[in-house]
N, C-alpha and C positions, 0 to 999 in steps of 0.2 A: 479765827473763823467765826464767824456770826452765823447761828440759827435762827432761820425764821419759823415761829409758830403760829403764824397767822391765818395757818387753813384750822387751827384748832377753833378759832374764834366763832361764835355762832351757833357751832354745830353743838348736837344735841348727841346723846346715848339712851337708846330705848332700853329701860332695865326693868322686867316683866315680876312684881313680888305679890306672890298670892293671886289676889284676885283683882290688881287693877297695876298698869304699865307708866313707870314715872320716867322722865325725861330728865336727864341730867347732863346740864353742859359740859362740855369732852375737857374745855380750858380750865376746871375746877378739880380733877381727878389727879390728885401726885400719885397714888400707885395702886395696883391690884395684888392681892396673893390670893391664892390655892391653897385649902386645906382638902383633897378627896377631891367631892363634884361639889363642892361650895369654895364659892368666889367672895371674898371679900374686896367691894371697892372704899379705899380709902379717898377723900374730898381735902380738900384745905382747911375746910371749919373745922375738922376734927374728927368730922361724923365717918360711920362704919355704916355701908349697907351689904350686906349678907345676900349671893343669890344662887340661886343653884342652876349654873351653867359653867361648864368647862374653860379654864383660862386660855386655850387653844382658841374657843373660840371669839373671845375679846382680841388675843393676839390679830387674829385677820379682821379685824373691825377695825383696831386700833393702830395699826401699825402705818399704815397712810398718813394720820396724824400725827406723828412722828415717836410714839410710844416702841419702846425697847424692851424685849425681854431679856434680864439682867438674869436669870435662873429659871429649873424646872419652873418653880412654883411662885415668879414674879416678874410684873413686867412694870414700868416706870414710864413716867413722863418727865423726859431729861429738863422740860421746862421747871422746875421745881428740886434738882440737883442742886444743895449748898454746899457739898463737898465733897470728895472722892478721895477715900484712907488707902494707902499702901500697908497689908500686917505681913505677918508671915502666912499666911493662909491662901492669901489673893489678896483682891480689891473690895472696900466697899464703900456703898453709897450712900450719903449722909438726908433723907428728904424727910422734910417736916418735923424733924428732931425723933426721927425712926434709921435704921441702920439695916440694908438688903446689902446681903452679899451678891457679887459678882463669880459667877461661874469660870472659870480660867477659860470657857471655850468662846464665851462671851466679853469678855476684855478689852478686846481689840474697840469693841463698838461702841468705848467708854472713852476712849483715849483721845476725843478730841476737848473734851471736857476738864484732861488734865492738864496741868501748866508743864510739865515738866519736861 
């Protein structure tokens, strides 16, 4: 099955820090996590920006663009998935040489991304 992520292209995320609002392409973001009410977004360069809004509400922003929530407290963009481990635990998901567990209730929504 072939994904297409081509509605990501272009589009922008308005991410409000402090005292002035930066725009960051949606097609550059491999994953978000949750500590509390700060959101970390991860980018491809490496960079971490830190923002204090709920991963709830990235989820309904992001979800259109084909972003997944993999756990409570993370949500991925399958575009950027190099590999998907079976443990004894569950699944996880291998992005940008980082490692997000799969929730067992979440799973399902991974499964086309394995070979198996």
């Amino acid at each position: 099955m072939v994904i297409d992520f081509s509605k990501q292209t272009g589009k922008k995320l308005a991410i409000v820090e402090k005292r002035k609002t930066r725009l960051i392409d949606i097609e550059t973001i491999t994953y978000l996590e949750c500590d509390g009410y700060i959101t970390t977004i991860y980018l491809i360069n490496h960079e971490k920006i830190d923002v204090s809004k709920l991963l709830k509400q990235f989820e309904n922003e992001l979800t259109e663009y084909g972003f997944i929530r993999a756990n409570h407290k993370s949500i991925v963009n399958p575009r950027f998935i190099t590999g998907i481990l079976a443990t004894n635990c569950g699944k996880i998901i291998q992005i940008n040489n980082s490692e997000i567990k799969v929730s067992r209730r979440k799973a399902f929504l991974f499964k086309i991304y394995t070979r198996n």
